[in-house]
C-alpha positions as CSV (number, residue, x, y, z in Angstrom):
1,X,0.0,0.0,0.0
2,X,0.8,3.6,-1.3
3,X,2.5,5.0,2.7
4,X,0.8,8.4,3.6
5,X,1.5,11.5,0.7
6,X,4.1,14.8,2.4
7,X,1.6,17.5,1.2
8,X,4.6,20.0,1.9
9,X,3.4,23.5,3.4
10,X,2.2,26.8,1.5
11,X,5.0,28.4,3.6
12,X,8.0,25.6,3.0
13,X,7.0,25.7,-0.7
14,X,6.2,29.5,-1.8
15,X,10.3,30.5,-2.0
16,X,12.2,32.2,-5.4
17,X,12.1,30.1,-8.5
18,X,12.5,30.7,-12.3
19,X,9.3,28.7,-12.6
20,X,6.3,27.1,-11.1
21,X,3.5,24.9,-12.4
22,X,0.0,25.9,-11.3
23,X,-2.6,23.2,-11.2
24,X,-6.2,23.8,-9.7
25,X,-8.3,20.4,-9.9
26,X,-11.4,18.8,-9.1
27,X,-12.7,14.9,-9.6
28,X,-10.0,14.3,-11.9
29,X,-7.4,12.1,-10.9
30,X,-6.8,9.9,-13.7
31,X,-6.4,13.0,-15.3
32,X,-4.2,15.2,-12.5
33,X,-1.9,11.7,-12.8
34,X,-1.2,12.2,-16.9
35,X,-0.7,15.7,-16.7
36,X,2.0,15.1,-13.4
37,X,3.5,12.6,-15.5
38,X,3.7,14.6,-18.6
39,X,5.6,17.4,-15.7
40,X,7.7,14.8,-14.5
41,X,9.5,14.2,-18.0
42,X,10.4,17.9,-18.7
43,X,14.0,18.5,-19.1
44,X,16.1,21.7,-19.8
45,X,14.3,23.6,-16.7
46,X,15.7,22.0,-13.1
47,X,13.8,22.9,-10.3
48,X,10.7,24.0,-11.1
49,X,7.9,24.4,-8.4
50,X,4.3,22.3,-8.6
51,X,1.2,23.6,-7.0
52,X,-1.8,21.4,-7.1
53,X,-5.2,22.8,-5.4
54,X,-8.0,20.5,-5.2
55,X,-11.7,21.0,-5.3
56,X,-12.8,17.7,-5.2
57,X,-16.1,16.8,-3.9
58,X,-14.3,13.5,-2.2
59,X,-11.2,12.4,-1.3
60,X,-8.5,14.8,-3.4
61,X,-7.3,13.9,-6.6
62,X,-3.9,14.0,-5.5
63,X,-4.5,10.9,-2.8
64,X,-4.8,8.5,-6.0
65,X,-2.1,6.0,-6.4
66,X,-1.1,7.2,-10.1
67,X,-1.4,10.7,-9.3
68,X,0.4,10.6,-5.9
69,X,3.3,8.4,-7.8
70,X,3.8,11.3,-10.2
71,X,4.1,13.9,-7.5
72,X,6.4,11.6,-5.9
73,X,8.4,11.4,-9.4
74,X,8.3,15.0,-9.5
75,X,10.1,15.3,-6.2
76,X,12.4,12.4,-6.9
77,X,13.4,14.5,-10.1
78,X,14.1,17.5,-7.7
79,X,11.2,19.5,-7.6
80,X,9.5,20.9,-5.3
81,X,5.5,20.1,-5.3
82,X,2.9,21.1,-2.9
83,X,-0.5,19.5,-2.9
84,X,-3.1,21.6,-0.7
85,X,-7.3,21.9,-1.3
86,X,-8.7,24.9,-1.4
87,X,-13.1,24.1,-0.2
88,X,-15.3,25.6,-0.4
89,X,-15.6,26.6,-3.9
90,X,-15.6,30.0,-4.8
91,X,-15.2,30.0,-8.6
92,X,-12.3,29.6,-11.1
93,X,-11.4,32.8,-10.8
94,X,-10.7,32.8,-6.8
95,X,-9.2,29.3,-7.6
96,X,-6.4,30.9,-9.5
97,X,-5.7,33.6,-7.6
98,X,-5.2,31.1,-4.5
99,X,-2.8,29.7,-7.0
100,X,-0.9,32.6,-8.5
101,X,-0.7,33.7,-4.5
102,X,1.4,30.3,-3.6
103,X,3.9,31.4,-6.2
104,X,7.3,33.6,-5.9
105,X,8.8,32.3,-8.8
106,X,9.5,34.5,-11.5
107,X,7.9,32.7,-14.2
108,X,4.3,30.7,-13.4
109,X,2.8,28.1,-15.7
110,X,-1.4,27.9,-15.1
111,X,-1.7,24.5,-16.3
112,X,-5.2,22.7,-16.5
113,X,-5.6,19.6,-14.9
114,X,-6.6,17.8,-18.4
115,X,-3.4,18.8,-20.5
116,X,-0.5,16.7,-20.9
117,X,2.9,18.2,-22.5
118,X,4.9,16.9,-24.2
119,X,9.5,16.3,-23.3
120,X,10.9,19.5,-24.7
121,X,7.6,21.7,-23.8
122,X,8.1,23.5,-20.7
123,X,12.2,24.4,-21.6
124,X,10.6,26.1,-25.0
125,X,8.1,28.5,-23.6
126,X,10.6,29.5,-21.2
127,X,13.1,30.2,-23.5
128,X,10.6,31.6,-25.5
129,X,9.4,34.4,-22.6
130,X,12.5,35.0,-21.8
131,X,13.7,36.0,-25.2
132,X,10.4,38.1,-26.2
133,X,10.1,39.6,-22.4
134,X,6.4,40.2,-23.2
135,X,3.4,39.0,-20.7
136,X,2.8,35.6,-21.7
137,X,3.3,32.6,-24.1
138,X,1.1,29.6,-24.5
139,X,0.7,26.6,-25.8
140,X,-2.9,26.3,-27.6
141,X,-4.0,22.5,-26.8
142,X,-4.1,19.8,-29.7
143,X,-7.6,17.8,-29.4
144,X,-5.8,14.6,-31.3
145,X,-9.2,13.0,-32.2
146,X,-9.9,15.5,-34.5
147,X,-6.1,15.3,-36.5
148,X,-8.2,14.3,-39.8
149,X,-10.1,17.0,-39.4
150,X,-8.5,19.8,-41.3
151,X,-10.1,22.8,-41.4
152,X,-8.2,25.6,-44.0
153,X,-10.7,29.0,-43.4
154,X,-8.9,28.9,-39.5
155,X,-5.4,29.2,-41.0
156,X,-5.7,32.4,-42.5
157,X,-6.1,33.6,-38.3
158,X,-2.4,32.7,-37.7
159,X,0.1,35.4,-37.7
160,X,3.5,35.2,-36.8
161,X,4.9,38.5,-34.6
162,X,7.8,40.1,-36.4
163,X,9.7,40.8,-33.6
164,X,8.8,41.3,-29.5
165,X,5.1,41.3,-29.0
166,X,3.8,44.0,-28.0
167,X,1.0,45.5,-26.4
168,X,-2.8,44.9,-27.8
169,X,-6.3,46.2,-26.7
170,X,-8.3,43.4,-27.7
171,X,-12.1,42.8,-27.8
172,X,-15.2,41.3,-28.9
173,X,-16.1,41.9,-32.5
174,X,-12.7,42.7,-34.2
175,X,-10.7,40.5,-36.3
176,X,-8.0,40.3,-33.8
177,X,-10.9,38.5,-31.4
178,X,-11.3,35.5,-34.2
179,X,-7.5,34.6,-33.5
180,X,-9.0,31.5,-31.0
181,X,-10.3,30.0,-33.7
182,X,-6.9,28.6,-34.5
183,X,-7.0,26.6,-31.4
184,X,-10.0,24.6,-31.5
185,X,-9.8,21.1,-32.7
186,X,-6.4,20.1,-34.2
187,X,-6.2,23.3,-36.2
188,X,-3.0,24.3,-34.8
189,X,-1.3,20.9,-35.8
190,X,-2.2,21.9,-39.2
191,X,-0.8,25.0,-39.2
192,X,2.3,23.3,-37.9
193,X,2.3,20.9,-40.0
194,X,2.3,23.5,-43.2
195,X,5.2,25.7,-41.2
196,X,7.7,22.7,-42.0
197,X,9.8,24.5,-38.9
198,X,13.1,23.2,-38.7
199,X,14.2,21.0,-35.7
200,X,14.3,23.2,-32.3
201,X,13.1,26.3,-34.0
202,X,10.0,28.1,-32.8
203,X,7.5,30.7,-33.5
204,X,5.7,33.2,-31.7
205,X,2.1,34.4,-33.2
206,X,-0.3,36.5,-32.6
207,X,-3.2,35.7,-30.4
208,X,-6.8,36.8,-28.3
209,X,-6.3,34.2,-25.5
210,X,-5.5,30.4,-25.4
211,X,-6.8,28.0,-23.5
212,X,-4.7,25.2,-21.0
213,X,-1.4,26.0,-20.9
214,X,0.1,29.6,-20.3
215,X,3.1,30.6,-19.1
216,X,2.7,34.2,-17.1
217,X,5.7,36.5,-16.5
218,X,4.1,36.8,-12.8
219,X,5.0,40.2,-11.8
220,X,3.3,41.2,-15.2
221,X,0.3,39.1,-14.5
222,X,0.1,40.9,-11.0
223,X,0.7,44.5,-12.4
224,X,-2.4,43.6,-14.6
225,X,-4.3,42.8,-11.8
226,X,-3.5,39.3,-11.8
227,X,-7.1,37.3,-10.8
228,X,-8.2,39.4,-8.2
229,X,-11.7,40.4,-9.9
230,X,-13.2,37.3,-8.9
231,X,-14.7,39.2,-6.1
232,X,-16.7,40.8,-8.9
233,X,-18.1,37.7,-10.7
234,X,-20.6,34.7,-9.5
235,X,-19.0,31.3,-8.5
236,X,-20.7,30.4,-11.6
237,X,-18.4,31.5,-14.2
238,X,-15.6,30.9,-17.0
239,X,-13.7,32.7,-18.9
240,X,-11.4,33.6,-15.9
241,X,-7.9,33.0,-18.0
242,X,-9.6,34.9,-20.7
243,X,-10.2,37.8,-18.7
244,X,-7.0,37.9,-17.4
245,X,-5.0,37.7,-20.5
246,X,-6.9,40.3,-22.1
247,X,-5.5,42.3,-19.4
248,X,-1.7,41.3,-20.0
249,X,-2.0,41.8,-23.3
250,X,-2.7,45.4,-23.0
251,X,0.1,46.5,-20.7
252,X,2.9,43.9,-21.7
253,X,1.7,41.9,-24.8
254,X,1.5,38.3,-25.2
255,X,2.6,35.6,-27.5
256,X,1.1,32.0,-28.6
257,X,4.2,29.6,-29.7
258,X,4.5,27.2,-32.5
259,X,5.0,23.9,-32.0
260,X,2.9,23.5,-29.1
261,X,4.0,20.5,-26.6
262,X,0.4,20.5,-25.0
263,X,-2.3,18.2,-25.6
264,X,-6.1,17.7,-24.5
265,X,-7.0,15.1,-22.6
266,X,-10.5,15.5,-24.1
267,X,-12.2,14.3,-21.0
268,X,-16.1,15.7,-19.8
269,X,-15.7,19.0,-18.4
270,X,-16.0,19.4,-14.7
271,X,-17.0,22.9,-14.8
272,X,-20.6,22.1,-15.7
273,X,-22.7,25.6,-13.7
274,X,-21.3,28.5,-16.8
275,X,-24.1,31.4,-16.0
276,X,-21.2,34.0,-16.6
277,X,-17.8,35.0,-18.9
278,X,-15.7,36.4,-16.7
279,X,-14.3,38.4,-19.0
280,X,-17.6,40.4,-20.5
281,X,-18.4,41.5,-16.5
282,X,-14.6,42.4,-16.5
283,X,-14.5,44.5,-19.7
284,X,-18.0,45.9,-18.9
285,X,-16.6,47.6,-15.9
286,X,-13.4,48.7,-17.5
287,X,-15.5,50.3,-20.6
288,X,-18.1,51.7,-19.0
289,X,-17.1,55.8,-19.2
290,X,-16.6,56.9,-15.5
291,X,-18.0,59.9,-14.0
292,X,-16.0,63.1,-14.3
């Protein structure tokens, strides 16, 4: 039998890193298991930090054999992970900001519980913030039951930067705001596919928001006001990482890169109660004119 799981402590944990993996969860542990494991064989980045916050209605997902075995791995490997829960439930928003709180690390990945990346992933989006210095990169998430289903009128939304990103007011209704579209399905596979990029190369492209896996400059994140506006929202919301980017975008820019090391899981969503986008009450309040 599996011997009792160290959860570590928030204080023990929370110290100065180049980079730490946030992972909020709930009733997934099959799930929470692949995407430690896919964690657990990243090279080129020693050290990193893993956070795991669970909202499970039961027993965590972090207490499952596979899952606890990865987290195990990870520490074996030499890095620091720290399983807490965070009940009750307050929303995604509040969720993530619990998360980006645990973190002093310089760079912080907010990974979903349902992606797996690929060996090589985590070393290039690093690289790749650190050599465009804007707010974010991202992975947009392959869905690999749909790789024969090409679809050429998304294409035309991908746009390489020329040069540093930089900064973009974005919204609802503009052309820049069809830019997602690139990362439903396998659309981005396709795109890489036809990019023919030679081995270790990489790309950064323009983008609205993506979905999964983003790596936040956090400073920058916090400067934009990081997740703190899930005070204003319902617990029934999504959209949270939308909202948030949107934000980062404007004051520091942001970047999706090409390949992308992340894959769907393509499990059910656990995030079934969606009354609200985050991100329309958020831009409602920052474009309604204020009183003189």
């Amino acid at each position: 039998m599996n011997r009792p799981l160290d959860l570590d402590t928030p204080a023990g944990f929370r110290t100065e890193r180049l980079v730490d993996v946030l992972i909020p969860t709930r009733n997934r542990p099959a799930e929470l298991a692949v995407t430690l494991a896919g964690l657990a064989a990243q090279e080129g980045v020693p050290g990193f930090g893993v956070v795991v916050s669970d909202q499970s209605d039961a027993e965590p997902a972090y207490a499952h054999p596979a899952a606890a075995t990865m987290a195990r791995a990870l520490r074996h490997r030499g890095h620091p992970v720290l399983l807490t829960r965070r009940l009750p439930r307050r929303g995604l928003a509040e969720h993530r900001a619990y998360l980006l709180a645990a973190s002093a690390a310089r760079y912080v990945l907010s990974l979903d519980d349902d992606v797996w990346l690929e060996p090589g992933a985590l070393h290039r989006l690093v690289t790749a913030i650190e050599e465009l210095g804007c707010g974010f990169v991202g992975n947009g998430v392959h869905g690999l039951s749909y790789v024969d289903d090409v679809r050429p009128e998304t294409h035309g939304h991908y746009e390489e930067w020329d040069g540093p990103p930089t900064p973009e007011r974005i919204r609802p209704g503009t052309p820049e705001w069809n830019r997602a579209r690139i990362h439903s399905a396998a659309n981005l596979l396709h795109v890489t596919a036809q990019a023919a990029l030679p081995p270790d190369a990489w790309r950064a492209y323009k983008v609205s928001w993506i979905g999964g896996c983003v790596l936040y400059d956090r400073a920058k994140l916090v400067d934009s006001g990081g997740f703190d506006f899930w005070r204003r929202v319902q617990e029934n919301h999504q959209g949270e990482d939308v909202a948030a980017q949107l934000a980062v975008l404007a004051r520091h820019g942001g970047a999706g890169i090409l390949p992308s090391g992340a894959y769907h899981l393509e499990s059910p969503t656990t995030v079934t109660a969606r009354d609200v986008e985050a991100w329309e009450v958020v831009l409602a309040d920052e474009d309604t004119p204020q009183p003189a």
